[in-house]
C-alpha positions as CSV (number, residue, x, y, z in Angstrom):
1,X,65.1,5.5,-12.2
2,X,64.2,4.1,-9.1
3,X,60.6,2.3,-8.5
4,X,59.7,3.3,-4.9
5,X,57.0,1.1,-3.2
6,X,54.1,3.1,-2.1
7,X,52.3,1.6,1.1
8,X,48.7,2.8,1.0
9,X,47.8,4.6,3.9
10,X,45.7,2.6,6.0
11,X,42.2,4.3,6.1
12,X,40.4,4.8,9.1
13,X,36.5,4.5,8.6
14,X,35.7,3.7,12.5
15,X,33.7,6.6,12.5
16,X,31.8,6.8,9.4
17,X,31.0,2.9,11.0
18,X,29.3,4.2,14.0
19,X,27.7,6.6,12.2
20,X,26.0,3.6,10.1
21,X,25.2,1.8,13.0
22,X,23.6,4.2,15.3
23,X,21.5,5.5,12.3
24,X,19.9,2.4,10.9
25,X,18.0,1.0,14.5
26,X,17.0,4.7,14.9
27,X,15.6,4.7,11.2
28,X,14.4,1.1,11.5
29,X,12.7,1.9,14.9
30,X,10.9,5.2,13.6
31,X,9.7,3.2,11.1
32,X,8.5,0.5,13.1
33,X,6.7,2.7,15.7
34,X,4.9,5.3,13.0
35,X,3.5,2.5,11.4
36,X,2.3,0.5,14.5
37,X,1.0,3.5,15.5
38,X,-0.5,4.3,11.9
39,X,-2.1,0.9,10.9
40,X,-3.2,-0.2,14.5
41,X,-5.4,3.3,14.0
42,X,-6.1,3.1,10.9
43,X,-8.5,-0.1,11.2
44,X,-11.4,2.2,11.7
45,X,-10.8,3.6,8.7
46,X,-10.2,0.3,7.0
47,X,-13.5,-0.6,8.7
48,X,-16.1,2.2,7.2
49,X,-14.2,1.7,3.7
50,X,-15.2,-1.2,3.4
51,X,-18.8,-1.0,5.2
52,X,-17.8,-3.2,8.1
53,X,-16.7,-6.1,6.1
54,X,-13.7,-6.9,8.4
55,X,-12.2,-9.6,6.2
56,X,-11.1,-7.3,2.8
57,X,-10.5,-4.6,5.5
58,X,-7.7,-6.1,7.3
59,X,-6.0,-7.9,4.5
60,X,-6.2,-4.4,2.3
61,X,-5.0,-2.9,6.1
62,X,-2.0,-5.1,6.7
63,X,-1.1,-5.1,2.7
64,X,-0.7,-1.0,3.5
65,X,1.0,-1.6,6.3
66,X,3.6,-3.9,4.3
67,X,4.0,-1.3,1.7
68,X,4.6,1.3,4.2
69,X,7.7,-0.8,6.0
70,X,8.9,-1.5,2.4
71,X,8.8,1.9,1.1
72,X,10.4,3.7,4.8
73,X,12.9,1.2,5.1
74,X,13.8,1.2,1.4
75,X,14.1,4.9,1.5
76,X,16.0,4.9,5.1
77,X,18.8,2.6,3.5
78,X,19.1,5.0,0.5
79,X,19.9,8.2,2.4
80,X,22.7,5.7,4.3
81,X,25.7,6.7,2.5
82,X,28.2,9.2,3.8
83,X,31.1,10.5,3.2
84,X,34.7,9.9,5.2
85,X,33.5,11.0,9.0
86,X,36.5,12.4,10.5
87,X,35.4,13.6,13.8
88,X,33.1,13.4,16.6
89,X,31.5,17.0,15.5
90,X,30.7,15.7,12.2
91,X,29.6,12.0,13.6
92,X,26.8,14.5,15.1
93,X,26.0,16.6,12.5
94,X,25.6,13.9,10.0
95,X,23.2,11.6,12.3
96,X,21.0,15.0,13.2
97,X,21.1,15.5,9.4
98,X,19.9,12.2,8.4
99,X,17.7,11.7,11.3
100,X,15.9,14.9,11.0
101,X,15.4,14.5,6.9
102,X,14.1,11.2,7.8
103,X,12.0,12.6,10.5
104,X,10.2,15.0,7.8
105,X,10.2,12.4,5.3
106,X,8.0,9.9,7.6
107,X,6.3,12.5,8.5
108,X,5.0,13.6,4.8
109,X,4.3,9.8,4.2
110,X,2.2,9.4,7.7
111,X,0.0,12.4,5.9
112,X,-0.4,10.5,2.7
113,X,-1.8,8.1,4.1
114,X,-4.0,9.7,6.5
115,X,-5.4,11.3,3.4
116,X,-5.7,8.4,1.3
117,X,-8.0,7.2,4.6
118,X,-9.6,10.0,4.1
119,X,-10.3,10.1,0.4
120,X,-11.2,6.5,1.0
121,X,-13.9,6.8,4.1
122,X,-15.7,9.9,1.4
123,X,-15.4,7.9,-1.4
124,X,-17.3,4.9,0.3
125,X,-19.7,7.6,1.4
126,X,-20.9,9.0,-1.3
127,X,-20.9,5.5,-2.7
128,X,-23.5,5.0,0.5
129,X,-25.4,8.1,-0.3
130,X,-26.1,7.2,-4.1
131,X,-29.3,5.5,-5.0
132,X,-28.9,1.8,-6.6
133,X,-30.6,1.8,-10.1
């Protein structure tokens, strides 16, 4: 019996590459701007929490903020993998896939926290509005 050699074919991943690196600065920039945006409002909130004392509510502020990035970014290089891309077509359809579940999934965070804000401000209301004994 003969051994033959068999030469792997040589795979080309070029596109599945670009895909990568188009996708992470988009995810990475969403990111970035949603929670500047988020956190830069969200003082206010920060601020009545915590009955205008400005020190506990910017260092509980930035510690959301850092929990944000952690959380996006962690979940944005998750949903990184993809299969062999093969075409431009598909280069497309997989970055408007990921972009756009990425998109709602910011989104549905950016509303958590809004209503943690929220819960917060009427928490430290009704904290206001009950007598001392």
């Amino acid at each position: 019996m003969e051994t033959q050699n068999v030469v792997p074919a040589i795979v080309d991943n070029s596109l599945t590459i670009k895909t990568y690196l188009i996708y992470l600065p988009i995810a990475i920039t969403m990111t970035v701007l949603v929670a500047r945006t988020l956190f830069k409002n969200s003082k206010i909130f920060m601020m009545d929490i915590f009955h205008g004392r400005a020190e506990i509510a910017l260092a509980t502020n930035r510690l959301f903020e850092i929990g944000f990035y952690l959380l996006n970014i962690g979940a944005a290089l998750l949903i990184l993998k993809s299969y062999r891309i093969e075409s431009h077509q598909e280069l497309i359809e997989v970055l408007s896939h990921k972009i756009g579940g990425f998109s709602i999934y910011l989104g549905v965070i950016l509303f958590l926290n809004l209503l943690l804000f929220f819960r917060g401000k009427r928490k430290a209301s009704q904290s206001l509005a009950q007598p001392v004994k």
